[in-house]
Each structure stands twice: as C-alpha cells, then as structure tokens.
C-alpha positions as CSV (number, residue, x, y, z in Angstrom):
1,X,111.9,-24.3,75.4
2,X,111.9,-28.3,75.3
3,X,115.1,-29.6,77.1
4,X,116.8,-30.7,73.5
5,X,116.5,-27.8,72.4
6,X,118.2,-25.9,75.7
7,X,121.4,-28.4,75.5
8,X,121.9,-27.8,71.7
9,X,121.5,-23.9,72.4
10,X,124.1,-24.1,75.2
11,X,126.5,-26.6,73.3
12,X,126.2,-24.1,70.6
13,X,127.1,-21.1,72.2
14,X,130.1,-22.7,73.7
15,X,131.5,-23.9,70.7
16,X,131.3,-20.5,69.8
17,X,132.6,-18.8,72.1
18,X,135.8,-21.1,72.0
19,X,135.9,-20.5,68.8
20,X,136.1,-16.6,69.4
21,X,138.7,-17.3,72.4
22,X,141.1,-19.1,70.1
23,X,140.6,-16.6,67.4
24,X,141.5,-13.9,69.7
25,X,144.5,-16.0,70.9
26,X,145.9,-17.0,67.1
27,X,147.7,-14.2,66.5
28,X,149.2,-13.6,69.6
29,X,150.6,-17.0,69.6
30,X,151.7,-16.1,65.9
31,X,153.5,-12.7,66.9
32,X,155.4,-15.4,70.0
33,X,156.2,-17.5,67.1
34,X,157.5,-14.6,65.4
35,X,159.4,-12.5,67.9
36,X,158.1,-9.1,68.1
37,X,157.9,-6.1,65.6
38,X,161.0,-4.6,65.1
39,X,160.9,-1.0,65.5
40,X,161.7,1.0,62.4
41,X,165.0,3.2,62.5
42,X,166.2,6.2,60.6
43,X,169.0,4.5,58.7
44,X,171.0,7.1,56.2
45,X,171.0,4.5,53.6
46,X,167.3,4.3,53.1
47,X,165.3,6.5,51.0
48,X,165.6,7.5,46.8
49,X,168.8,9.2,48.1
50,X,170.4,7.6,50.8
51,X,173.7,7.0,51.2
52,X,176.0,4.9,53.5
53,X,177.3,6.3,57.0
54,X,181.1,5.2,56.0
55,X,182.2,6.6,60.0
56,X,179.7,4.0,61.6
57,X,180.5,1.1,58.8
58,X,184.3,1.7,59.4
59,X,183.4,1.0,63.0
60,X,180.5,-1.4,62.2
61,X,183.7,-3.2,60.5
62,X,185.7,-2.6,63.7
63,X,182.9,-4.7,65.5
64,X,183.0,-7.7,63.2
65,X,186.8,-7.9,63.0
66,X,187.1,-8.0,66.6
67,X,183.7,-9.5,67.9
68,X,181.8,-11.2,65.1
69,X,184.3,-12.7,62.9
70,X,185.4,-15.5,65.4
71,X,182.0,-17.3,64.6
72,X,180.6,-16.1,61.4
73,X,182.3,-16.3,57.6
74,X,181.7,-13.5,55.3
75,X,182.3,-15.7,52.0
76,X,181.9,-13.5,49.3
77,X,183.7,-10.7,51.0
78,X,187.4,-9.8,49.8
79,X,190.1,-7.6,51.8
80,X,190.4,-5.2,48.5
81,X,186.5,-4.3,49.2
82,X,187.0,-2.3,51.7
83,X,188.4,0.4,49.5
84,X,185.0,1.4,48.8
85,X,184.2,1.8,52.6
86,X,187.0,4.4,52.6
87,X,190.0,2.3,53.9
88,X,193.4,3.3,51.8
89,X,195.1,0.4,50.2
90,X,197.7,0.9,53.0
91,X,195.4,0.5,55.6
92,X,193.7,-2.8,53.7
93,X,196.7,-4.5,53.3
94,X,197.6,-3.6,56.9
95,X,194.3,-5.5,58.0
96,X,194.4,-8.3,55.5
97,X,198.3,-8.9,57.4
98,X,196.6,-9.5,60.6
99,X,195.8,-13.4,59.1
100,X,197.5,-16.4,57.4
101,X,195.8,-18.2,54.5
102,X,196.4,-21.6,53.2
103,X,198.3,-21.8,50.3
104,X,200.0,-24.2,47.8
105,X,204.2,-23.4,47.4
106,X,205.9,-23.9,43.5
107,X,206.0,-27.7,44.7
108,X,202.2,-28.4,45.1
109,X,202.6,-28.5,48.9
110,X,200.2,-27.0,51.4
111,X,201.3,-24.1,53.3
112,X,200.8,-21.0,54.8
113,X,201.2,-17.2,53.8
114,X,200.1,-14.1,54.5
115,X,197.1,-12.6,53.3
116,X,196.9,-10.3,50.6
117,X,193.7,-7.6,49.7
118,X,192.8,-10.0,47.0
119,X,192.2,-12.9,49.2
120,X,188.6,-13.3,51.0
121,X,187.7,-12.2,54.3
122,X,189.2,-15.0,56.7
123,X,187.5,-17.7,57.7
124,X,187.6,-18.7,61.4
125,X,186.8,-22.6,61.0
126,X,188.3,-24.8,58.5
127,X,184.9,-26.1,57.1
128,X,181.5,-25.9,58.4
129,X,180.9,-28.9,60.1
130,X,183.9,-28.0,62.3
131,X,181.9,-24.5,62.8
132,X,178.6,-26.3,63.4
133,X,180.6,-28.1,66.2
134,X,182.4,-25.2,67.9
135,X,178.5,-23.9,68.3
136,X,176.4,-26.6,69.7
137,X,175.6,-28.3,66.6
138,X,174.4,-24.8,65.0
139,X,176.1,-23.3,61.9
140,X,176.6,-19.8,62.2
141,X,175.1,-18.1,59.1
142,X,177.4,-16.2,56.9
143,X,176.9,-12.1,57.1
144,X,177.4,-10.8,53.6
145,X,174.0,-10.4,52.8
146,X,172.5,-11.0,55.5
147,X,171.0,-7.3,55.7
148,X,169.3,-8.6,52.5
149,X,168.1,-11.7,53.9
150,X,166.5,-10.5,56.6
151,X,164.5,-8.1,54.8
152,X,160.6,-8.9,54.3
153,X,160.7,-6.3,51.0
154,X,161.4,-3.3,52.0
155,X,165.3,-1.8,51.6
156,X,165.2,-1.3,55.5
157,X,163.5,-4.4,56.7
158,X,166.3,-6.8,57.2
159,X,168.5,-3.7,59.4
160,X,165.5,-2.8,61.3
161,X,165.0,-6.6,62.2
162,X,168.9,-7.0,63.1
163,X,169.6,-4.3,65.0
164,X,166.4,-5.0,67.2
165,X,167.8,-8.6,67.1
166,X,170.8,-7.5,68.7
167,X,169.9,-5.3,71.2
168,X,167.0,-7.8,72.1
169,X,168.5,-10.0,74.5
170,X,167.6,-9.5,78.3
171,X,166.1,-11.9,80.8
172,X,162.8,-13.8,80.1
173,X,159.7,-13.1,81.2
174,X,158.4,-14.9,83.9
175,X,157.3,-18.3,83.2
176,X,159.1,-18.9,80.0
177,X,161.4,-21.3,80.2
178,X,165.1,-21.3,77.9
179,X,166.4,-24.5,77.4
180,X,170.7,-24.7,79.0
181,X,172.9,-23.0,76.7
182,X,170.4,-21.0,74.6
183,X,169.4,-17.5,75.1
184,X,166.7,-15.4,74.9
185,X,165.8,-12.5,73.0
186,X,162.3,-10.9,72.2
187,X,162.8,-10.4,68.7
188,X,164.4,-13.8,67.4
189,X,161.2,-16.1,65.9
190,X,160.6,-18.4,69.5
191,X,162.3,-16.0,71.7
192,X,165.3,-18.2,71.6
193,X,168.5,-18.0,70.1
194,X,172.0,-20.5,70.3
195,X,173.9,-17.1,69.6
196,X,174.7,-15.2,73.4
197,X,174.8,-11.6,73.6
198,X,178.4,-10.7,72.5
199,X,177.8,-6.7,72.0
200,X,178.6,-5.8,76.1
201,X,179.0,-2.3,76.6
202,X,183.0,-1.7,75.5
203,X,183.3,-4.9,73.5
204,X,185.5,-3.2,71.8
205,X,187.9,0.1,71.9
206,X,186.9,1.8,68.9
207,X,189.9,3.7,67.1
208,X,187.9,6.9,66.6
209,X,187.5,7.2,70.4
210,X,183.1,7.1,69.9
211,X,182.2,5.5,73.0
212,X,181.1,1.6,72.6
213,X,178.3,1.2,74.2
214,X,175.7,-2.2,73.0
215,X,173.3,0.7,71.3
216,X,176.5,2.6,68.9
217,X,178.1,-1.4,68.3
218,X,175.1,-3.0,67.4
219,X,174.1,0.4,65.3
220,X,177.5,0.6,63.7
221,X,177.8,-3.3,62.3
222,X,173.9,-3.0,61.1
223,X,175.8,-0.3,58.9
224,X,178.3,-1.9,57.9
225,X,176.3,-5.4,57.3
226,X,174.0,-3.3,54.7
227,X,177.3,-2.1,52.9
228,X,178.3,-5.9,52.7
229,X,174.7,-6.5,50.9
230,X,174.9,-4.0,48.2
231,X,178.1,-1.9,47.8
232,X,177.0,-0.8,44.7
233,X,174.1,0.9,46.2
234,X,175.0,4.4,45.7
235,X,175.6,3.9,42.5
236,X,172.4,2.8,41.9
237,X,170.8,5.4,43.4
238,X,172.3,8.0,41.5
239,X,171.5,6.2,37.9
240,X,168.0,6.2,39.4
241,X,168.1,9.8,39.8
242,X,169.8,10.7,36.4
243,X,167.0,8.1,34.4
244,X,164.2,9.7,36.1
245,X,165.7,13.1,35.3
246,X,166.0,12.1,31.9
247,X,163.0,10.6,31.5
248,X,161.0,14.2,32.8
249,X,163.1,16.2,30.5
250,X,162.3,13.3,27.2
251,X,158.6,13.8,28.0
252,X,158.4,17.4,28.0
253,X,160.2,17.5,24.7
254,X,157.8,15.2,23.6
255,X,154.8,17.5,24.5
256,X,156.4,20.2,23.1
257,X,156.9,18.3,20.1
258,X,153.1,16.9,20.0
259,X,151.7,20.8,20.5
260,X,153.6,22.0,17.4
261,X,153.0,19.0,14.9
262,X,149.2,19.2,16.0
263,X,148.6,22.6,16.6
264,X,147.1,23.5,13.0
265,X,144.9,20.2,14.0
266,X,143.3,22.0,16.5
C-alpha cells in the first residue's frame, strides 16, 4: 500500500475512533448535566385511584411550617385550605395565629394584625429581591406547585424527582470540586445546589410521635407538596371513575339497542 494511502487509512481510523469515544462519552456527560435518575416510589396518590396519605401531608405540612417556610413562599396557598388536608377550622385558625400580616387600619395606615384562615400562607421576606439576598443572590422558588413543575409528564414524576432531590445530598465524589457556599447533591442538574441539607434526622418533633428521621421528613413534605399542586385531585379521580362507568353502561345499551332495531336485517 503506497505511503499516501497508509497515512489517510490511519488518519481515518482515528477520526473514527474519536468519534466513537465521544459518542460513548455524550450521554454520560448528559446524565452529569442532568443529575441522576430518580428512583420511582410507590406514592398512594398515584394511579386511576389514588388518593392522598392526609397522616404523612399533615406532617409533610409539619415539615414546611417549621423547616421550609423560612426560605420558600407558597403564594397561592391560603390558611382556610388546609381544611381539605383534614385540619378543623379550630386547629387552622390556631395555625394561621402563629403570624402577623400587614394590614391597612379604618385610617389608611399600615399596620399589623393577626392572621386570619382567609389570609395566604405567610411570607417570610417582604419582597423577593430581599429573599434573593438572604440566599446568596438565589430566589428560593415558591412550593405550591412545585410537585407539578417538576414533573416530566407523568402524575409521579415531579415527587419521584423531589424526594430523591432531598435525600440526595452527601459528600462529592472524589475529584469534583463544589464551589464555597454551594452544596452537592447527585440528583440536582450539575450536582450542585445553593439550598443546604435542611432535613437532619429530628429536624423536627412531629406531634403524632412518628419518628423524624431525613427518609419519613423528606417522604412526608413530598406528600404534602403534591396536595398543594392539585387538591382537587380526588375529586377528579372519582368523576373519572363515574364517566367511565357511565360511558360502559351507555355503550352496552347502545348494542343492545343496535341488535334489536337490526335484528329482522339480519
């Protein structure tokens, strides 16, 4: 084989086989950029008849009262919701007490009151670029649908992802480097994350005595995030269930219907 033709062989396969090396490395590069795959779970909510876990959503609730709430807003959540988790209008005007909200008096002048179950979930920061600035220049995302958000589709997607998101933070691997005052966790897109692990083992004392370990907290305010994102899903559900039930029984009288009209056609 002339020379030429040797050097253009060998150039050749090279380029191929660089080509099949950075194949091969694309889409683990992609799943880095990601985060990894978060596992699936065996939520109660999921399914044609699934229904919400109101004992872990109470506490999932718990958790963001106590824990999550001093960072993130839950705007389009009101006090008076919480009836549908099972709380007695007692107990939600009890917890919507617990905070002052700013109010205008008979005058026009700003002041304070109490909250009341018909006022929104409060509000830690007094507008987000105060929020931004409490977090290193990151906004904290709101969390009333953020179950939905999350999702890629499918009704569990977005808890699957959240749950794994946190209960994913533990050291990094050797040789990855996380910039000073970020955190890593393997299944945040980039493996880093401004929020710190804030679900330690007995974060909270939970009122129903269930031990509060990372697992049960981070399981319990998944529950209670899906709840924020579509409270009306039981009820949707169940007129799922009662049109397809109607729909079976509409088509069988139709048959039934079609055999006797036609049967001296046949």
């Amino acid at each position: 084989m002339p020379l030429l033709d040797k050097i253009m062989l060998r150039s050749a396969l090279t380029a191929a086989a660089l080509l099949l090396t950075l194949g091969a490395s694309l889409p683990a590069a992609r799943a880095a950029e990601e985060g990894a795959e978060p596992p699936a779970q065996n939520w109660t909510f999921g399914g044609f008849f699934g229904s919400f876990d109101r004992a872990s959503a109470q506490r999932g609730f718990q958790v963001y009262k106590e824990v999550c709430s001093a960072c993130h807003t839950m705007h389009l959540m009101y006090y008076r919701d919480l009836t549908g988790l099972g709380f007695t209008a007692d107990e939600v005007k009890a917890i919507a007490a617990e905070y002052k909200v700013a109010d205008t008096n008979d005058a026009g002048e700003p002041v304070e009151r109490t909250a009341l179950p018909a006022d929104k979930f409060h509000n830690p920061f007094p507008n987000d670029k105060a929020a931004a600035a409490a977090n290193g220049g990151k906004l904290p995302p709101d969390l009333s649908l953020m179950a939905k958000a999350r999702g890629e589709g499918g009704e569990t997607d977005g808890p699957n992802y959240i749950l794994a998101f946190l209960t994913g933070f533990h050291d990094a691997p050797q040789g990855f480097q996380v910039p000073d005052g970020l955190t890593y966790n393997a299944f945040f897109p980039g493996h880093v994350t401004a929020m710190p692990n804030m679900l330690t083992d007995g974060a909270v004392t939970y009122t129903d005595g269930t031990n509060a370990t990372h697992q049960q907290m981070a399981w319990d305010v998944v529950n209670f995030l899906m709840w924020t994102a579509e409270p009306s899903m039981e009820e949707r559900k169940h007129t799922g269930v009662k049109v397809v039930l109607f729909l079976i029984i509409f088509a069988g009288l139709l048959y039934s219907v079609k055999r006797k009209v036609w049967a001296n056609a046949h």
